[in-house]
C-alpha angles and dihedrals in degrees: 000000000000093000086058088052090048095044090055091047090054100042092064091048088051097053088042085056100047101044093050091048084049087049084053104052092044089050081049094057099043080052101056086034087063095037083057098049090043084053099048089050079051094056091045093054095040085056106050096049084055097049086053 
């Protein structure tokens, strides 16, 4: 009986834990993701400003 208390207790934890690793590494994404695209715009200016 108080396994089952302190199973129900954990689980949740667990969950708590996992779907805010999973939200990290999304935010990380979007924020590599941005960081790529800022890069790229980077590129393209430094380019041009090269070509001219």
């Amino acid at each position: 009986m108080e396994m089952l208390r302190q199973l129900r207790l954990v689980i949740p934890f667990q969950l708590m834990l996992l779907i805010f690793m999973i939200w990290e590494m999304i935010l990380v994404l979007l924020f590599l993701i941005k960081l790529g695209m800022l890069g790229k715009l980077l590129i393209g200016i430094m380019l041009s400003i090269g070509v001219d």
